[in-house]
C-alpha positions in Angstrom: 2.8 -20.8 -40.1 2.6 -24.6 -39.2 4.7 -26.0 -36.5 5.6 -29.0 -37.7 8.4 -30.3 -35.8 9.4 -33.1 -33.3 8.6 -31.3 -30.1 4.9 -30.5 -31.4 4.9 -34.3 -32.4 5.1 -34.7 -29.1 2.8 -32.1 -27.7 0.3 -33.5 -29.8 0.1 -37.2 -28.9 1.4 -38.3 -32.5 5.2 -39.4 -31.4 6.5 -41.4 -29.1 8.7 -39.3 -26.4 12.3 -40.5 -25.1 12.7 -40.5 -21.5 15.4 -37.5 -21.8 12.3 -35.4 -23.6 9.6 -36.5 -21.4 10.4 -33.0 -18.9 10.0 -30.6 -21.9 7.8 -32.4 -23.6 5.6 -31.9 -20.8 5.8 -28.5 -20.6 5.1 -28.5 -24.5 1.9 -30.0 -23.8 0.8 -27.6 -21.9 1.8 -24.7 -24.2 0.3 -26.9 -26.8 -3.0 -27.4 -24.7 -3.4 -23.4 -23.9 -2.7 -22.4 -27.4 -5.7 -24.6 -29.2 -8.0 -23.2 -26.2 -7.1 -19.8 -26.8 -8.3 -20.4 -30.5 -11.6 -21.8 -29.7 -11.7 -18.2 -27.2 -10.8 -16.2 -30.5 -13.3 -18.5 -32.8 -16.6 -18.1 -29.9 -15.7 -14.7 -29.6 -15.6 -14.0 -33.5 -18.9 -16.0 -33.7 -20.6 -14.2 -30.8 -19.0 -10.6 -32.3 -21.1 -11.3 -36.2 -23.9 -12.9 -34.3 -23.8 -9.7 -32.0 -23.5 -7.2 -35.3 -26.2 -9.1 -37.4 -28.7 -9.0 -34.9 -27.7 -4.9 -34.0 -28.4 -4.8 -38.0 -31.9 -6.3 -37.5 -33.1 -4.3 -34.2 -31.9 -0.7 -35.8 -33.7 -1.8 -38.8 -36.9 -2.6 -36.7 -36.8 0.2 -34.8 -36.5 2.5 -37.8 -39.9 0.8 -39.1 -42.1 1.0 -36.1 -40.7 4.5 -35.3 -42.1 5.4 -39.1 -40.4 9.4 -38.6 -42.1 9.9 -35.4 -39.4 11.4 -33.3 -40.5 10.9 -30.2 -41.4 6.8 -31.0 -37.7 7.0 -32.2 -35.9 7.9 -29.1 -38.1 5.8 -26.8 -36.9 3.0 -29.0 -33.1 4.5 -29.6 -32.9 3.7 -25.5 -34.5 0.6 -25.6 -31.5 -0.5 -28.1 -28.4 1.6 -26.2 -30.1 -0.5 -23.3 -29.9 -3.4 -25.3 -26.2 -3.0 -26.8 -24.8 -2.0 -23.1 -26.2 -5.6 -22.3 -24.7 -7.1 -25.5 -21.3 -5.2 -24.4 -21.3 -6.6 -20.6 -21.9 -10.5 -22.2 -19.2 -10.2 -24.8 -16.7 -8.4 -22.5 -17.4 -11.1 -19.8 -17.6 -14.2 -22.3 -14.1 -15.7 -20.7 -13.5 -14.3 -17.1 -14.3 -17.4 -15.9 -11.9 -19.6 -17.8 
């Protein structure tokens, strides 16, 4: 749903604010200022999630190749790519601690 109403106006640069609104409208800003950040956060993370998946996709498919039904290839490889998605895990989990 859009907010489309005089105190986002103001949030948002687009309106002029009265003196009496200039407290709250400040405070909207804020709001405002947190709430377009947090959607970049949910849009990186989103990205980094298919970019994560697709390249999962493309490592188990590799690793299935060069294992070609040798078990023993296959599990030396299989912990090479737990190994990998623990990593992948950490980065994703850690993407925004520091903001």
């Amino acid at each position: 749903m859009a907010m489309d109403n005089q105190l986002v106006r103001y949030a948002s640069g687009a309106a002029v604010v009265p003196k009496q609104d200039r407290q709250v409208a400040k405070r909207a800003q804020a709001i405002y200022d947190e709430t377009r950040i947090a959607g970049m956060k949910a849009d990186a993370n989103m990205a980094l999630a298919g970019h994560i998946m697709d390249g999962m996709v493309t490592l188990y498919e590799r690793r299935r190749a060069l294992a070609e039904d040798d078990p023993a290839v296959d599990m030396m490889l299989g912990e090479i790519q737990k190994n990998t998605m623990r990593a992948l895990r950490r980065i994703q989990t850690n993407l925004f601690n520091e903001w």
